[in-house]
CHARMM-style PDB file with segment names, atoms N, HN, CA, C and O in Angstrom:
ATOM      1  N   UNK     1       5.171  -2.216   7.445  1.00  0.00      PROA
ATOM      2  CA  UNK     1       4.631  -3.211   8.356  1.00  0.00      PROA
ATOM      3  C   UNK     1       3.932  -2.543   9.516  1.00  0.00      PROA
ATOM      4  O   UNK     1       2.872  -3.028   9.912  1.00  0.00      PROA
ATOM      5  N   UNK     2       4.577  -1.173  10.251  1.00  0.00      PROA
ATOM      6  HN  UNK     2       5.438  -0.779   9.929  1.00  0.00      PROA
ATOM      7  CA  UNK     2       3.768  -0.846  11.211  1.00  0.00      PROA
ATOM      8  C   UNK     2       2.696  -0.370  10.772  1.00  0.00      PROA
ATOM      9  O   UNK     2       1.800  -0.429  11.613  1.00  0.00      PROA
ATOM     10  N   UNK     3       2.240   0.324   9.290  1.00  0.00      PROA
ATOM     11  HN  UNK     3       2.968   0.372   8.607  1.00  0.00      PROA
ATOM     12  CA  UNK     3       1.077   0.818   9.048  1.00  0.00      PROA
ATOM     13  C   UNK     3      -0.007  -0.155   9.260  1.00  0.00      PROA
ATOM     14  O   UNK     3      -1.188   0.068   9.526  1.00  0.00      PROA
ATOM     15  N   UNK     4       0.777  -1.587   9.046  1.00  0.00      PROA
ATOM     16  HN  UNK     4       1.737  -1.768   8.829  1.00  0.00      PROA
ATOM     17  CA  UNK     4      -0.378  -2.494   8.830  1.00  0.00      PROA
ATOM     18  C   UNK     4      -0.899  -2.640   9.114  1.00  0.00      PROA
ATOM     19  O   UNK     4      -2.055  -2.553   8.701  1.00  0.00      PROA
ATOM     20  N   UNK     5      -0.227  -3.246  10.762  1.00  0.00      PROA
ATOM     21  HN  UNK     5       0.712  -3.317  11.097  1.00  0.00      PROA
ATOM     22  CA  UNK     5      -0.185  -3.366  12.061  1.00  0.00      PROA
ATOM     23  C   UNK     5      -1.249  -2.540  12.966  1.00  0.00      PROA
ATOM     24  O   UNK     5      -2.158  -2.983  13.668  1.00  0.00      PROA
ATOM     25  N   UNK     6      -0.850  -1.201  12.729  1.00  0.00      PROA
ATOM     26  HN  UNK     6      -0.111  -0.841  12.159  1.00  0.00      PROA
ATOM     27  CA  UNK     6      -1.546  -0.130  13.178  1.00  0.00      PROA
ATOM     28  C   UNK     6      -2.969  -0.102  12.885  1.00  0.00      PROA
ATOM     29  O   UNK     6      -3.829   0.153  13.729  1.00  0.00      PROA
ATOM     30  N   UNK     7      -3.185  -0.362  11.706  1.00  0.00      PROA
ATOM     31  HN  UNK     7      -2.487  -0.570  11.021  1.00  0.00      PROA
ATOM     32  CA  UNK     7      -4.959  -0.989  10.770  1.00  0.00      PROA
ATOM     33  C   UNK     7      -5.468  -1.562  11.069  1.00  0.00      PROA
ATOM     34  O   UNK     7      -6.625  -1.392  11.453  1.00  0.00      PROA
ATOM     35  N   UNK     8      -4.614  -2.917  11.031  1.00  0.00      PROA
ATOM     36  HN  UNK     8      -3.674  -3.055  10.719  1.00  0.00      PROA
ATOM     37  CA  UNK     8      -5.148  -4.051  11.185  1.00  0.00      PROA
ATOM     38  C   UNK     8      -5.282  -4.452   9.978  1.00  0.00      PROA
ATOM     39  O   UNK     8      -6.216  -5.219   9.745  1.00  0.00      PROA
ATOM     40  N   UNK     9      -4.403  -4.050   8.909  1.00  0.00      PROA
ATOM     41  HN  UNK     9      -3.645  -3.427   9.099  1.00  0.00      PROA
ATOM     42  CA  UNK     9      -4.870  -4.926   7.642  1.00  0.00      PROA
ATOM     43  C   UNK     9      -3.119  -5.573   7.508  1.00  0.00      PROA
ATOM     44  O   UNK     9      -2.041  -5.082   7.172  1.00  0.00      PROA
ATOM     45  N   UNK    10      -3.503  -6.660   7.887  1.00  0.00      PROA
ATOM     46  HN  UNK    10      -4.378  -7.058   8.159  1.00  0.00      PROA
ATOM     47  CA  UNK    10      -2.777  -8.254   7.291  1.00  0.00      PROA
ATOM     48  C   UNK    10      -3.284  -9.386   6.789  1.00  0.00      PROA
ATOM     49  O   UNK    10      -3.272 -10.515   7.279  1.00  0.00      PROA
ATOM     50  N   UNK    11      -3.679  -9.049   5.895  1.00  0.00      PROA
ATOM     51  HN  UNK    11      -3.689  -8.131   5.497  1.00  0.00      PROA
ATOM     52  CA  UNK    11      -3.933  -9.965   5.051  1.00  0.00      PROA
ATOM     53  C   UNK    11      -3.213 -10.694   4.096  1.00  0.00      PROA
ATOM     54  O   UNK    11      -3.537 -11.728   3.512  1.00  0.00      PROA
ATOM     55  N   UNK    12      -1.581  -9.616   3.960  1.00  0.00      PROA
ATOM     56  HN  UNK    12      -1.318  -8.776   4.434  1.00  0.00      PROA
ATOM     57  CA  UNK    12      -0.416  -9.480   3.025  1.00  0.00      PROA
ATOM     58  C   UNK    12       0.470  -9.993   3.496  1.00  0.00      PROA
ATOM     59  O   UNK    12      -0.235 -10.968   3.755  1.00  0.00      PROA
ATOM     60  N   UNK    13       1.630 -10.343   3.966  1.00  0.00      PROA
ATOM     61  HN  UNK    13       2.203  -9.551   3.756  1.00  0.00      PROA
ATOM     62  CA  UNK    13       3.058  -9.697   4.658  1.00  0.00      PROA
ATOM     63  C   UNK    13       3.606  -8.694   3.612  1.00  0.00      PROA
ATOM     64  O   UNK    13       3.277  -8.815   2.432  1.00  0.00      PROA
ATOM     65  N   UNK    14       4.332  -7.829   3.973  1.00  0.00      PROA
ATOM     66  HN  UNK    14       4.599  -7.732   4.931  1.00  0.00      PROA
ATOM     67  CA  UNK    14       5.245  -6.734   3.396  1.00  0.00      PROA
ATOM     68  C   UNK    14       5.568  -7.610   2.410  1.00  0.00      PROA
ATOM     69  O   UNK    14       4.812  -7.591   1.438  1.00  0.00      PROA
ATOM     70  N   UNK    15       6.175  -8.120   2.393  1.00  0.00      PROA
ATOM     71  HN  UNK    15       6.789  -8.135   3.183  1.00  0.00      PROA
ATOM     72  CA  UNK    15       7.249  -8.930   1.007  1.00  0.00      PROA
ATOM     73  C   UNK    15       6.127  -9.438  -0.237  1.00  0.00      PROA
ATOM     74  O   UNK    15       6.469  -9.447  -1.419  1.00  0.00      PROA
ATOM     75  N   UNK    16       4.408  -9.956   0.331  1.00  0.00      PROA
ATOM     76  HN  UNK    16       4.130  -9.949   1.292  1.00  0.00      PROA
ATOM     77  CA  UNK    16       4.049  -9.992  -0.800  1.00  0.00      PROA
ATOM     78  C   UNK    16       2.949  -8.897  -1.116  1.00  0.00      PROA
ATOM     79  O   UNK    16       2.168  -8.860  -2.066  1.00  0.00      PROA
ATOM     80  N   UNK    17       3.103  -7.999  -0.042  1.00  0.00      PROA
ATOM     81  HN  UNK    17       3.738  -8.028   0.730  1.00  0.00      PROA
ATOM     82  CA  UNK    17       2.546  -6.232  -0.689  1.00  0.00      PROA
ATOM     83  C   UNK    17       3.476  -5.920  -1.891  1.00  0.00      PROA
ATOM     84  O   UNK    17       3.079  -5.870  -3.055  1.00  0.00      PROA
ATOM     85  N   UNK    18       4.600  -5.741  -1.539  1.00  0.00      PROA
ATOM     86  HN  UNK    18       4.923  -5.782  -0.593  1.00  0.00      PROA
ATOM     87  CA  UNK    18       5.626  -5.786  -2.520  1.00  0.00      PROA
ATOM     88  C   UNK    18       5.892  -5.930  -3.830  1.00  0.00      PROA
ATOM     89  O   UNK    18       6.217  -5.132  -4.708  1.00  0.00      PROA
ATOM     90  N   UNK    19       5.640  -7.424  -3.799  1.00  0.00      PROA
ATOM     91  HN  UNK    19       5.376  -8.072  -3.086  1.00  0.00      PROA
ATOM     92  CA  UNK    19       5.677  -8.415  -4.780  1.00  0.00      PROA
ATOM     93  C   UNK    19       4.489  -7.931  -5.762  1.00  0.00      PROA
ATOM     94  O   UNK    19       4.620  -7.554  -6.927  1.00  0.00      PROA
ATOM     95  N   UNK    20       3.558  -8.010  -5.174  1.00  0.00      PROA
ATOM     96  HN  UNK    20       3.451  -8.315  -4.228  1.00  0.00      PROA
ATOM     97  CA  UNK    20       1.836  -7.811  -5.690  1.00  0.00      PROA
ATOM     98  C   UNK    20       2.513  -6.048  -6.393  1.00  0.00      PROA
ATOM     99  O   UNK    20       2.804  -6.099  -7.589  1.00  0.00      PROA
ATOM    100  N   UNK    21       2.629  -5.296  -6.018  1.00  0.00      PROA
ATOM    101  HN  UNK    21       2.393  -5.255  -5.047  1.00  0.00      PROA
ATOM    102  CA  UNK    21       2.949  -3.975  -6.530  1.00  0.00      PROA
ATOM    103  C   UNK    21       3.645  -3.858  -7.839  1.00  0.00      PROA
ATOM    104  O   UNK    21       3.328  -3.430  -8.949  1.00  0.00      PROA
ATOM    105  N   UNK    22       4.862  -4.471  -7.236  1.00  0.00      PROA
ATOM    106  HN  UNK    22       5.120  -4.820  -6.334  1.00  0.00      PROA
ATOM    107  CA  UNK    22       5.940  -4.417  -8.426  1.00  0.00      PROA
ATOM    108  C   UNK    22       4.966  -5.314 -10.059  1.00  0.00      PROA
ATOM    109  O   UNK    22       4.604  -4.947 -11.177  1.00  0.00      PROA
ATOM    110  N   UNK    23       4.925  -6.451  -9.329  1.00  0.00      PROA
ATOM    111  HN  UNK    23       5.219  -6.748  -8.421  1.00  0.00      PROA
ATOM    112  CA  UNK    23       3.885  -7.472 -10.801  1.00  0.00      PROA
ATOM    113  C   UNK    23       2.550  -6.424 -11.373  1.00  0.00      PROA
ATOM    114  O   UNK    23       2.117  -6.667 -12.499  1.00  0.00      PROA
ATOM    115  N   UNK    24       2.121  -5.635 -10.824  1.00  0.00      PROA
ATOM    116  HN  UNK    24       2.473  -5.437  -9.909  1.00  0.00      PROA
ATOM    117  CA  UNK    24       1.354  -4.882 -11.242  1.00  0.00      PROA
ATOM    118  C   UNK    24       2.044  -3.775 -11.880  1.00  0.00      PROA
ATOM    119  O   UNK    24       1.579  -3.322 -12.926  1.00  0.00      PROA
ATOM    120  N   UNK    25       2.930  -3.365 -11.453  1.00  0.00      PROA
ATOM    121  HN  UNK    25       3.307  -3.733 -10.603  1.00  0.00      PROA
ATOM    122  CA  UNK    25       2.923  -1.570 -11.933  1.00  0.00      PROA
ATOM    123  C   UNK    25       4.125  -1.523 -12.147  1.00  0.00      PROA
ATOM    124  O   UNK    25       4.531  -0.513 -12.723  1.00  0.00      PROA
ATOM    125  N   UNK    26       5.248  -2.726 -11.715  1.00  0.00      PROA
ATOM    126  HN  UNK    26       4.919  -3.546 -11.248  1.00  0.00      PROA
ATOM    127  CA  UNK    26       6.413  -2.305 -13.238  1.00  0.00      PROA
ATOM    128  C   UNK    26       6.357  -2.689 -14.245  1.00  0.00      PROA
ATOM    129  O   UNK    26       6.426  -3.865 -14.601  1.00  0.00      PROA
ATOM    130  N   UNK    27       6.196  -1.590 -14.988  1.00  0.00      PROA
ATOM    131  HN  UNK    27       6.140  -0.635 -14.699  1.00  0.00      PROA
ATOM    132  CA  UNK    27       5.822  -1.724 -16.648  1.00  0.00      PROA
ATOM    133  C   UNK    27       7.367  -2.170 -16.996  1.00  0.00      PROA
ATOM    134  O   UNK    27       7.417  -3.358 -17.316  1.00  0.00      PROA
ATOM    135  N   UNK    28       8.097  -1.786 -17.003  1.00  0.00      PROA
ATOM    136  HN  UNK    28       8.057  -0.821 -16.743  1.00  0.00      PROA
ATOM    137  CA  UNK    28       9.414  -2.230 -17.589  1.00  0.00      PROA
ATOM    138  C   UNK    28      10.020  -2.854 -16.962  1.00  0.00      PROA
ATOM    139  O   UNK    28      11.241  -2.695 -16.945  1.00  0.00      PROA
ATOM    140  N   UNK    29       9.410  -3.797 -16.210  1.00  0.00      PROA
ATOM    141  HN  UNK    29       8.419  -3.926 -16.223  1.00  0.00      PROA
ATOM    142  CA  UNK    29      10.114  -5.097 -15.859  1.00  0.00      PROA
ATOM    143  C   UNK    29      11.330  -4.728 -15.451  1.00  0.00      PROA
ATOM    144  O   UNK    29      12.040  -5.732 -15.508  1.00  0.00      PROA
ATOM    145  N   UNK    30      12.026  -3.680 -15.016  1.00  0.00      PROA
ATOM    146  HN  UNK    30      11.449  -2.864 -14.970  1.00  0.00      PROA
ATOM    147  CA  UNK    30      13.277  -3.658 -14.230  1.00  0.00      PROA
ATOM    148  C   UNK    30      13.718  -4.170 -12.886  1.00  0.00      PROA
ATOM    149  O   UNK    30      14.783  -4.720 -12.605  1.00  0.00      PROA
ATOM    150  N   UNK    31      12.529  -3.839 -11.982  1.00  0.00      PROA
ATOM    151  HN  UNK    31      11.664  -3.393 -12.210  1.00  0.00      PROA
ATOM    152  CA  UNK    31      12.545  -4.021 -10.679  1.00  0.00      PROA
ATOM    153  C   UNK    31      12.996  -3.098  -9.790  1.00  0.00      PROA
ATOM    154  O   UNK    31      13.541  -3.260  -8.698  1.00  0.00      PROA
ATOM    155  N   UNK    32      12.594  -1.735 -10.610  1.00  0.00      PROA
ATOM    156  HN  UNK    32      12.151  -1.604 -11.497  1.00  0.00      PROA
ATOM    157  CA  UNK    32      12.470  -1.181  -9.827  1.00  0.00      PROA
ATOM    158  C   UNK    32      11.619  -0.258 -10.127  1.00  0.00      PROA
ATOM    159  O   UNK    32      11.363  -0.139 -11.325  1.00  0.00      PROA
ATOM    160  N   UNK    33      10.770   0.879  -8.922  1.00  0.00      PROA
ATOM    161  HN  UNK    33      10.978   0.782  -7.948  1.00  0.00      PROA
ATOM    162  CA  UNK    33       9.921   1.597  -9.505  1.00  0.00      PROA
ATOM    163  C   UNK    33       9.909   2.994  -9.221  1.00  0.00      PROA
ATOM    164  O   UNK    33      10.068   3.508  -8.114  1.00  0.00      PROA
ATOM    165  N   UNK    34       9.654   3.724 -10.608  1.00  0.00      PROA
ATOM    166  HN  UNK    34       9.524   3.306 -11.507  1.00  0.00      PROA
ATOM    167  CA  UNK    34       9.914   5.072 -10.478  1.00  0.00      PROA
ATOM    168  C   UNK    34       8.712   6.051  -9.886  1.00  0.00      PROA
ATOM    169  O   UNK    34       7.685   5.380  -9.782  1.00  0.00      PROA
ATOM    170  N   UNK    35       8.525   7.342  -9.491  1.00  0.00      PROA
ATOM    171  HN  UNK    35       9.359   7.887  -9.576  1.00  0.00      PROA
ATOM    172  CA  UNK    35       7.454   7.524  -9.187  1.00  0.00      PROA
ATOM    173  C   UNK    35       6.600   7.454 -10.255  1.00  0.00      PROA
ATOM    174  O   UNK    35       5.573   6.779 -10.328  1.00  0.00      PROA
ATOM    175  N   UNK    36       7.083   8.203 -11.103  1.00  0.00      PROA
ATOM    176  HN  UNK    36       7.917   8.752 -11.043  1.00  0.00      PROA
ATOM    177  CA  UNK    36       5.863   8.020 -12.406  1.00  0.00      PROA
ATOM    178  C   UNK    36       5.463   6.566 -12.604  1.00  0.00      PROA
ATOM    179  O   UNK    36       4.497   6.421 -13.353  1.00  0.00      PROA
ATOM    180  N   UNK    37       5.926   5.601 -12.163  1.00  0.00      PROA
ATOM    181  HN  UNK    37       6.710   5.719 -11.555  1.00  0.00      PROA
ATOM    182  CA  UNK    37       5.475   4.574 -12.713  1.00  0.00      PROA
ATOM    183  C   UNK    37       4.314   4.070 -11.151  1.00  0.00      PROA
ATOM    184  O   UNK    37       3.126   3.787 -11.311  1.00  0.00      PROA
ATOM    185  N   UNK    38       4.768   4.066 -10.244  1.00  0.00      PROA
ATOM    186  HN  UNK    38       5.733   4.296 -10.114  1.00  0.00      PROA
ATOM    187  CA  UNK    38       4.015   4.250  -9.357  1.00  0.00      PROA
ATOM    188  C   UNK    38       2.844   4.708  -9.516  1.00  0.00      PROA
ATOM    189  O   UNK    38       1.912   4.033  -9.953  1.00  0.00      PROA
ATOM    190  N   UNK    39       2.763   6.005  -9.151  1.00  0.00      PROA
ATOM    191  HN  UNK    39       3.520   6.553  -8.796  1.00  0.00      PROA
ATOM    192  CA  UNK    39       1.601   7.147  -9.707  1.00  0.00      PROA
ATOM    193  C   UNK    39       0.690   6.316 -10.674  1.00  0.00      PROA
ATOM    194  O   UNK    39      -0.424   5.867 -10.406  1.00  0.00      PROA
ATOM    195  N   UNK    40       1.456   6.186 -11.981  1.00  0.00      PROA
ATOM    196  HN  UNK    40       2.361   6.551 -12.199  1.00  0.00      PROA
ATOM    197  CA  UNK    40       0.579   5.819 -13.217  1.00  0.00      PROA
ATOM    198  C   UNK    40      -0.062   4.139 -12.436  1.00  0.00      PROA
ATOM    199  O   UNK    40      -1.152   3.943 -11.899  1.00  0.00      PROA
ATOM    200  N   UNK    41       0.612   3.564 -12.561  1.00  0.00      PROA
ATOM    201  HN  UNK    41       1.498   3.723 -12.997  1.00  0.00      PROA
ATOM    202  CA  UNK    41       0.142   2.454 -11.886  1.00  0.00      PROA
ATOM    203  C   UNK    41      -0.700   2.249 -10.939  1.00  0.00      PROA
ATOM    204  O   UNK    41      -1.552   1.361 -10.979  1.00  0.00      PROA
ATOM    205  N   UNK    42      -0.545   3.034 -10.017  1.00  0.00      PROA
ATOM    206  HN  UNK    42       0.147   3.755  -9.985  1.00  0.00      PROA
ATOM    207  CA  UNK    42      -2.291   2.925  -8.820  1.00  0.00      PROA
ATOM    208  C   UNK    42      -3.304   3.825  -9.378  1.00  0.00      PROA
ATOM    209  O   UNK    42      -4.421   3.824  -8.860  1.00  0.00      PROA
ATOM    210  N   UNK    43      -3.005   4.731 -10.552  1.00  0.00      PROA
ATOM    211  HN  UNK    43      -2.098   4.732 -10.973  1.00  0.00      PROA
ATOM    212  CA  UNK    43      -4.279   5.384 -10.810  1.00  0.00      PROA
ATOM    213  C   UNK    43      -4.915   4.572 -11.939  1.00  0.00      PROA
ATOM    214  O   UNK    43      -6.018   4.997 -12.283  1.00  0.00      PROA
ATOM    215  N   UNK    44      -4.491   3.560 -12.552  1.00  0.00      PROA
ATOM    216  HN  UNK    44      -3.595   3.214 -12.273  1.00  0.00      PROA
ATOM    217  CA  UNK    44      -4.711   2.334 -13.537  1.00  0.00      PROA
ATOM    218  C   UNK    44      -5.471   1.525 -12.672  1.00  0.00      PROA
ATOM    219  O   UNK    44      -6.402   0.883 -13.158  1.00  0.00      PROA
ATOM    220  N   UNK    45      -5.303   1.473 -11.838  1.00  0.00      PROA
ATOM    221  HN  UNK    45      -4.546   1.995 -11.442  1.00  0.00      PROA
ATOM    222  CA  UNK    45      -5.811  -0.050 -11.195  1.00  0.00      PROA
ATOM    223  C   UNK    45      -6.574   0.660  -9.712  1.00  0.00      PROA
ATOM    224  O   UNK    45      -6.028   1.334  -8.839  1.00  0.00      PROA
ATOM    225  N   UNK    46      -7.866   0.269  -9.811  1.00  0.00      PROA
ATOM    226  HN  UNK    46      -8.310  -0.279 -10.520  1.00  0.00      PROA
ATOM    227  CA  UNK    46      -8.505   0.691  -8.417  1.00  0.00      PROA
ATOM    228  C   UNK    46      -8.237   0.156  -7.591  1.00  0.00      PROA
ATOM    229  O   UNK    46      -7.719   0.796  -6.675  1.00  0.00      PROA
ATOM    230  N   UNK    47      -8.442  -1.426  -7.412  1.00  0.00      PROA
ATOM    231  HN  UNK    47      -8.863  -1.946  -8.155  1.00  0.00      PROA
ATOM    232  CA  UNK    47      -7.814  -2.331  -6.288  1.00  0.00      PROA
ATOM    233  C   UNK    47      -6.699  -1.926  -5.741  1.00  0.00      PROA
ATOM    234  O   UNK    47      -6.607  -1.771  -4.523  1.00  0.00      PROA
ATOM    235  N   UNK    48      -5.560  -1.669  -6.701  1.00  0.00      PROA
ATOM    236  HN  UNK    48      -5.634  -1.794  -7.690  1.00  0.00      PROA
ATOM    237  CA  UNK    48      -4.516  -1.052  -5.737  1.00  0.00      PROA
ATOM    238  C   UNK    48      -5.096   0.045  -5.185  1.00  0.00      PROA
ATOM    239  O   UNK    48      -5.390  -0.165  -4.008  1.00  0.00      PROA
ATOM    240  N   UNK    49      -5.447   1.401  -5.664  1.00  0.00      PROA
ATOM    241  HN  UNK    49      -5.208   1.572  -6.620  1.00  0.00      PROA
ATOM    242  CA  UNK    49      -5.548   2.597  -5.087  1.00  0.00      PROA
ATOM    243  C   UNK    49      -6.576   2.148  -3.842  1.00  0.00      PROA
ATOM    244  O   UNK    49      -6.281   2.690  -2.777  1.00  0.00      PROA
ATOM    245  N   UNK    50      -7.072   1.764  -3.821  1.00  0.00      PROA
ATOM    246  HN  UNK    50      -7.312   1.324  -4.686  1.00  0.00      PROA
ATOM    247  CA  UNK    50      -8.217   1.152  -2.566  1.00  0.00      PROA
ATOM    248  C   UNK    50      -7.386   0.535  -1.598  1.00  0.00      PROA
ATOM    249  O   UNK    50      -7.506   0.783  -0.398  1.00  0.00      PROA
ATOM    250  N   UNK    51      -6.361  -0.435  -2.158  1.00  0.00      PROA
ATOM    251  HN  UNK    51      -6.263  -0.636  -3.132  1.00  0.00      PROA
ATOM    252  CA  UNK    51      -5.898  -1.010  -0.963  1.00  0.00      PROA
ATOM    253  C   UNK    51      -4.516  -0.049  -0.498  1.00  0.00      PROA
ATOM    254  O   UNK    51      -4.053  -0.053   0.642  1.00  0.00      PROA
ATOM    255  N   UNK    52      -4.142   0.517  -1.296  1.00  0.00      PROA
ATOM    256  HN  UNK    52      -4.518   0.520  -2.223  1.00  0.00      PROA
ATOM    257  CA  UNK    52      -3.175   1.821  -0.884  1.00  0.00      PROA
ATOM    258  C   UNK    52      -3.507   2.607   0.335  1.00  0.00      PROA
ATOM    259  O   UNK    52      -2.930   2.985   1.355  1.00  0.00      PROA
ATOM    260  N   UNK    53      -4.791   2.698  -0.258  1.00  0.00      PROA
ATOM    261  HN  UNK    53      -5.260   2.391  -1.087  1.00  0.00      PROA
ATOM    262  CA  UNK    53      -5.724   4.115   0.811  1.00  0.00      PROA
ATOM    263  C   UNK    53      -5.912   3.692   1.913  1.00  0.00      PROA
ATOM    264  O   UNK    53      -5.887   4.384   2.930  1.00  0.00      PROA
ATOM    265  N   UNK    54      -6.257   1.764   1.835  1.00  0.00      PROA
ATOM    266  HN  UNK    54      -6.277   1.202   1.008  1.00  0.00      PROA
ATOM    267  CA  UNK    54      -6.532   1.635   3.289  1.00  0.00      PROA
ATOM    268  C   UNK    54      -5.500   1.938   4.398  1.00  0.00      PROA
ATOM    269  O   UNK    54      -5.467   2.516   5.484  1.00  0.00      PROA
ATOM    270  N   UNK    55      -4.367   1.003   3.274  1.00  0.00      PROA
ATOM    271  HN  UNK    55      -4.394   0.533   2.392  1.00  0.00      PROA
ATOM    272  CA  UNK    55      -3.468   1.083   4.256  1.00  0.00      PROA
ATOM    273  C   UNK    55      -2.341   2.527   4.497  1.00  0.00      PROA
ATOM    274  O   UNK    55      -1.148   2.324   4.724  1.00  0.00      PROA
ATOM    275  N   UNK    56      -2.846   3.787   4.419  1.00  0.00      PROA
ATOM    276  HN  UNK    56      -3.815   3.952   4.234  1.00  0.00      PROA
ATOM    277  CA  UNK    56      -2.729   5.053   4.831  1.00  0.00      PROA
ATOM    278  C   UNK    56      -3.217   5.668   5.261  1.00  0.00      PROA
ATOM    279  O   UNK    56      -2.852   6.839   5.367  1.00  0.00      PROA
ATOM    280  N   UNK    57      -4.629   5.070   5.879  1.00  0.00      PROA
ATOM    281  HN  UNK    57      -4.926   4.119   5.793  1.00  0.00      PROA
ATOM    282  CA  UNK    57      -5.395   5.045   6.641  1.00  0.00      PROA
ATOM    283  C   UNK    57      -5.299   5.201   8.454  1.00  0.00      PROA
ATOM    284  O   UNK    57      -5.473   4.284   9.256  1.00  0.00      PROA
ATOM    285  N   UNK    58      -4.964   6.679   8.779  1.00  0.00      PROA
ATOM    286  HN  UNK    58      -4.823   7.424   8.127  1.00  0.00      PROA
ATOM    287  CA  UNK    58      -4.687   6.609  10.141  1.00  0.00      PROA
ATOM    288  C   UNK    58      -5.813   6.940  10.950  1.00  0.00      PROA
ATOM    289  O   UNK    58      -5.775   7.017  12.178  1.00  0.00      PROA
ATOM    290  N   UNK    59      -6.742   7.119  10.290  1.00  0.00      PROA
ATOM    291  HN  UNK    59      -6.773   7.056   9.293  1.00  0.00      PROA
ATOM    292  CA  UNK    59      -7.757   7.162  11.683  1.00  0.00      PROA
ATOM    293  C   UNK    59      -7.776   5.996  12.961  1.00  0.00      PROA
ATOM    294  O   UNK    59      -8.525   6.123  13.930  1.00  0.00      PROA
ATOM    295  N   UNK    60      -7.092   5.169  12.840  1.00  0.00      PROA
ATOM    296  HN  UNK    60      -6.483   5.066  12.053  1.00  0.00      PROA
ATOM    297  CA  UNK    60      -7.326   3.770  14.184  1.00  0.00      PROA
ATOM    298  C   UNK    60      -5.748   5.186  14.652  1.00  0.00      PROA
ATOM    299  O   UNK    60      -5.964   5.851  15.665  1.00  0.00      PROA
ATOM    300  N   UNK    61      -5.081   5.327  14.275  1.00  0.00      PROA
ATOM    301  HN  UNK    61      -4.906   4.787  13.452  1.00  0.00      PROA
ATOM    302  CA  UNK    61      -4.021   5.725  15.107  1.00  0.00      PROA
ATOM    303  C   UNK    61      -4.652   7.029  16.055  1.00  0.00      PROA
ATOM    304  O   UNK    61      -4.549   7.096  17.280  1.00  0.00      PROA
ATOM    305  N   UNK    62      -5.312   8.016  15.192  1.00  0.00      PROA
ATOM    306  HN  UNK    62      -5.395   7.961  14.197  1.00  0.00      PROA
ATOM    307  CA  UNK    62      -6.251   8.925  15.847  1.00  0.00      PROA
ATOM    308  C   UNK    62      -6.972   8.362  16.981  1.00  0.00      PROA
ATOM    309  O   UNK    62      -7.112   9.089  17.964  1.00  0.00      PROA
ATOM    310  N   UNK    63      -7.509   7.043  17.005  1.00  0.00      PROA
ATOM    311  HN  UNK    63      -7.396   6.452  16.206  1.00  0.00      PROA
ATOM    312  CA  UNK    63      -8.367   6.629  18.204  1.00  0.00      PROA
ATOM    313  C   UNK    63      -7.477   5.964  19.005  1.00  0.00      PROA
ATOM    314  O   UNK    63      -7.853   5.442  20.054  1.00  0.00      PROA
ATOM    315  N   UNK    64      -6.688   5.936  18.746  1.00  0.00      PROA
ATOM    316  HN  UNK    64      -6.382   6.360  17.894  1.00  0.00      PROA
ATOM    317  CA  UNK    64      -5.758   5.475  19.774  1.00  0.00      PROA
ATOM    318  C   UNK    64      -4.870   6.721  21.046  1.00  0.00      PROA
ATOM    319  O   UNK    64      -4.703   6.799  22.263  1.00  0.00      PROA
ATOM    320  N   UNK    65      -4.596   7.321  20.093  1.00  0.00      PROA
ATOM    321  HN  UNK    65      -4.732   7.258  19.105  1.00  0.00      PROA
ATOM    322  CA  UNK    65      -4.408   8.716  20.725  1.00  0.00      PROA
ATOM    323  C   UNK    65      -5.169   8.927  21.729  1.00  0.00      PROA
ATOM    324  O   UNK    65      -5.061   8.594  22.909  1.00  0.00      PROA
ATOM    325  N   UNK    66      -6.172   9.674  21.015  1.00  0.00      PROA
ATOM    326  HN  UNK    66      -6.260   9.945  20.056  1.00  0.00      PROA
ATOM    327  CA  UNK    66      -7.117   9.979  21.758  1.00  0.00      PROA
ATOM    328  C   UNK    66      -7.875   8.716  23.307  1.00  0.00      PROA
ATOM    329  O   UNK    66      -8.429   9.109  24.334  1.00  0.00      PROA
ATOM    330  N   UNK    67      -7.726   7.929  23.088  1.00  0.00      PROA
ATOM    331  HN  UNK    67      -7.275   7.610  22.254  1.00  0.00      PROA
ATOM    332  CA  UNK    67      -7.794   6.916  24.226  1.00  0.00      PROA
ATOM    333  C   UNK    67      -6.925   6.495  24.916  1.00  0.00      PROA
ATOM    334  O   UNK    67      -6.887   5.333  25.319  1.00  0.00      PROA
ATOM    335  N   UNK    68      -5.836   7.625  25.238  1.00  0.00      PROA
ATOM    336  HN  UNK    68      -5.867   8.570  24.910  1.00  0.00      PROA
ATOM    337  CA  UNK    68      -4.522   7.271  26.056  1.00  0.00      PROA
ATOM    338  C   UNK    68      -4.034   5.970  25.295  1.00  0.00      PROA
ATOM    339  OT1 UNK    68      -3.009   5.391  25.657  1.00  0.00      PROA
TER     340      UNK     68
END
C-alpha cells in the first residue's frame, strides 16, 4: 500500500492487487504462490509485468528526497 501511495497508482486497493495476481498466476489453484510461479506468471503476462514495474517504481520517492 505505501508503494502505491508513494506513486500514486490507486487505481487497485491491495486486496484487489492481490486478488487480480493470484486469478492470474496461480496455476494450481492453491492459493498460494510460489516464486516460480510468480516469476513464470509476470513473465507470461505483460500487463502484469507493466503494472508490477510501475508499481516499483521509485523515482517519485527520489523527487521527494531530493525536495526536502
Amino acid at each position: 500500500q505505501a508503494i502505491q501511495a508513494i506513486n500514486g497508482y490507486t487505481n487497485m486497493t491491495a486486496e484487489e492487487f492481490t486478488n487480480m495476481i493470484f486469478q492470474k498466476i496461480d496455476v494450481n489453484n492453491d492459493g498460494e504462490l510460489t516464486l516460480e510461479e510468480f516469476i513464470n506468471g509476470v513473465e507470461k503476462d505483460e500487463d502484469l509485468m507493466e503494472l508490477i514495474t510501475k508499481s516499483f517504481d521509485l523515482s517519485n520517492v527520489l523527487k521527494i528526497i531530493q525536495n526536502g
